[in-house]
C-alpha positions in Angstrom: 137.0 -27.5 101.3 137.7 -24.4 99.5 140.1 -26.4 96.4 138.1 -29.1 95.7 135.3 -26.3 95.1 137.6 -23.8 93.2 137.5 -27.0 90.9 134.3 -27.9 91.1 133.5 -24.5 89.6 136.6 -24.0 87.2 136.4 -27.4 85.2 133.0 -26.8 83.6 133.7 -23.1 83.4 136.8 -23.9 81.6 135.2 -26.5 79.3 132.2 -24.4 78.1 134.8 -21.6 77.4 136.6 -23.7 75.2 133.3 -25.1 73.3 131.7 -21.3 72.9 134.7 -19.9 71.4 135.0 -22.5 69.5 131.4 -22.1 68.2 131.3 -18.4 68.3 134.1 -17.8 66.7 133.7 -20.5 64.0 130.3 -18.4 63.0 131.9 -15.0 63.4 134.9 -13.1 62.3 136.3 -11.2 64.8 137.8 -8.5 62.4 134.0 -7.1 61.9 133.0 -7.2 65.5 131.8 -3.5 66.0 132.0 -2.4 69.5 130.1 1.0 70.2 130.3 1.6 66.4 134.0 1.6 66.2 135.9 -1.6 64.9 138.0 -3.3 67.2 141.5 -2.3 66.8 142.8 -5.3 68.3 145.0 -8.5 66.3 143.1 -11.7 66.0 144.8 -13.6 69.4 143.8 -10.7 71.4 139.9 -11.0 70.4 140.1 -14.8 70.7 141.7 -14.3 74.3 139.6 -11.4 75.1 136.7 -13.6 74.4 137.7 -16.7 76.0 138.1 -15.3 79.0 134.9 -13.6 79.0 133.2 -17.1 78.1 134.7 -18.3 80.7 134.4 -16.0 83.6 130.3 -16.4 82.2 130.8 -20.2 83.3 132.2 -19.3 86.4 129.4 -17.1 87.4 127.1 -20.1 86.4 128.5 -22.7 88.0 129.5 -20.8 91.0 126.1 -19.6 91.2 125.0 -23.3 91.0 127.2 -24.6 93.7 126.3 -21.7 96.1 122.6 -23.2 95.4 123.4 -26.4 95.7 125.2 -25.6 99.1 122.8 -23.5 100.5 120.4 -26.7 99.8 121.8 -28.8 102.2 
């Protein structure tokens, strides 16, 4: 029960991450994000993996939380 759930949870999660760094990064350059007014010293990969994972662990806390819901429901 527990890997068709881990999928469940990690498909959607994974496909928004790709669609919000797509969009976010498309609309922002990540060589003038500011964080805690210093720039980030960091090469372009490692902000487009930084945030990619942090899009997606954001989906998995959504849809986690949704499934947990929708579990609890029955």
């Amino acid at each position: 029960m527990l890997r068709p759930m881990l999928m469940i949870v990690l498909w959607p999660a994974f496909l928004m991450a790709c669609a919000a760094t797509g969009l976010v990064f498309s609309l922002v350059d990540p060589m003038e994000l500011i964080v805690l007014d210093e720039r980030l010293q960091m090469h372009l990969t490692g902000v487009y993996t930084v945030g990619f994972f942090a899009f997606w662990l954001l989906g998995i806390l959504s849809s986690g939380l949704t499934a947990l819901l929708v579990q609890k429901a029955h």
